[in-house]
C-alpha positions as CSV (number, residue, x, y, z in Angstrom):
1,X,-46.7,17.8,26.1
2,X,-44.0,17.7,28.5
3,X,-40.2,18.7,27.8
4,X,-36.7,17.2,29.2
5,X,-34.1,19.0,30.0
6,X,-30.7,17.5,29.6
7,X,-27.6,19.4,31.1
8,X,-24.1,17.4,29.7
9,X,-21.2,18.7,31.7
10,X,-17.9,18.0,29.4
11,X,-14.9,17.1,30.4
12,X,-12.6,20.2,30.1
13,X,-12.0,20.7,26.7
14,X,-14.5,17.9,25.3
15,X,-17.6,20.2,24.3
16,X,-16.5,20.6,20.6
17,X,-16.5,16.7,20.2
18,X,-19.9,16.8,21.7
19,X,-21.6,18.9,19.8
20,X,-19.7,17.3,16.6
21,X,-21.4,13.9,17.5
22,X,-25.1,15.4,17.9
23,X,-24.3,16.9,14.2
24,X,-23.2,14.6,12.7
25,X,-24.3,11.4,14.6
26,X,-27.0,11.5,17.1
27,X,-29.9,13.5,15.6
28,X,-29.6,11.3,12.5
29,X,-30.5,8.6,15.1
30,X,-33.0,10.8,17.1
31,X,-35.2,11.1,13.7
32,X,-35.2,7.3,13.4
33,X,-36.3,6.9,16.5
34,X,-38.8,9.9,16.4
35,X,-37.2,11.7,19.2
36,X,-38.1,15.3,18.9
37,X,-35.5,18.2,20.0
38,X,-36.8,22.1,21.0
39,X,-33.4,23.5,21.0
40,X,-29.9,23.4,21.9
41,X,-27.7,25.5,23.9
42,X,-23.7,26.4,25.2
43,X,-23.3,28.6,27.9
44,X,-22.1,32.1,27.0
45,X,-22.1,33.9,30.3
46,X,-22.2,31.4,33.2
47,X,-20.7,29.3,35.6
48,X,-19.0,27.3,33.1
49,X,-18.8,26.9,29.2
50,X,-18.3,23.4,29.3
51,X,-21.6,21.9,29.6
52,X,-24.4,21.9,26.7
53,X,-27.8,21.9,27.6
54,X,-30.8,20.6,25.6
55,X,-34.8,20.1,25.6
56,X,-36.3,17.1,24.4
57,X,-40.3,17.2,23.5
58,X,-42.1,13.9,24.6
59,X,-46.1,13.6,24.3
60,X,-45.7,11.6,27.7
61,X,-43.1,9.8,30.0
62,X,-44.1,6.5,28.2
63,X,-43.5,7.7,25.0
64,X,-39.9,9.8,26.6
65,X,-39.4,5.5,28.1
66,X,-40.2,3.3,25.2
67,X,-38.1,5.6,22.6
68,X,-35.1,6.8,24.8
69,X,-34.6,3.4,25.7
70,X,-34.9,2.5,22.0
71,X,-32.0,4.7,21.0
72,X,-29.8,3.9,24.2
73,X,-29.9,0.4,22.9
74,X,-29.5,1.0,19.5
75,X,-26.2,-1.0,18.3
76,X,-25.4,1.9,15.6
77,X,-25.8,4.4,18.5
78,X,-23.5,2.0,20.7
79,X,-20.5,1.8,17.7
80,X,-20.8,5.3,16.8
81,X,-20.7,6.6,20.3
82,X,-18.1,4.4,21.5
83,X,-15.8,6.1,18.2
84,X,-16.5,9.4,19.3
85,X,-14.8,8.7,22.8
86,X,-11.8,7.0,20.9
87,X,-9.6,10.0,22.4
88,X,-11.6,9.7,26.0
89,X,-14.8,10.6,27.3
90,X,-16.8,13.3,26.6
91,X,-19.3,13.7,28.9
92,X,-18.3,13.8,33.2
93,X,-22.0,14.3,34.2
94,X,-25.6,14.5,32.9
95,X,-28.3,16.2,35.0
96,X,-31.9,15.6,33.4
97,X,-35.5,17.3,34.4
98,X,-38.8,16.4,33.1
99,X,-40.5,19.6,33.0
100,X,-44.1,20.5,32.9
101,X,-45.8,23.6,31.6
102,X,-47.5,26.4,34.5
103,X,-50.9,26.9,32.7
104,X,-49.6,30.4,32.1
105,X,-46.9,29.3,29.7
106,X,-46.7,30.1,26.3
107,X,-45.6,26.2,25.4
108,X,-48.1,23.9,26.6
């Protein structure tokens, strides 16, 4: 099992619209696509509260290839993501890591 951590740094003032669309839009279209999410997380205390950072499980980078390139193409994800930026973009940057487990970790 390895995990992807995805850091989306919002435009100022954009976060709430961000996290509306994974509610209401994009994990509907993860669970078609059998992406699998560990957690989500905003930044209380940090260097900024703009950005929201999620882990995404994967049983392998061909599996994390073959599904997120499923969903990136899919033309329901395309419409409803292109509505949510109706008043402007959401996202400035995305910083992603594919992580791997130390053999002392609890998640493996």
């Amino acid at each position: 099992m390895i995990h992807e951590l995805r850091i989306y740094h919002c435009v100022t003032g954009r976060l709430p619209a961000l996290l509306k669309r994974f509610e209401t839009v994009t994990l509907d279209l993860w669970a078609r696509h059998g992406i699998r999410q560990a957690g989500f997380w905003t930044v209380a205390i940090g260097p900024s509260n703009q950005d929201l950072y999620y882990l995404v499980e994967w049983e392998s980078l061909a599996e994390r290839e073959a599904k997120w390139a499923a969903f990136q193409a899919d033309p329901e994800w395309q419409a409803k993501r292109a509505a949510s930026e109706a008043d402007g973009p959401i996202i400035e940057t995305v910083s992603n890591l594919i992580l791997s487990p130390t053999a002392f970790s609890a998640v493996r």
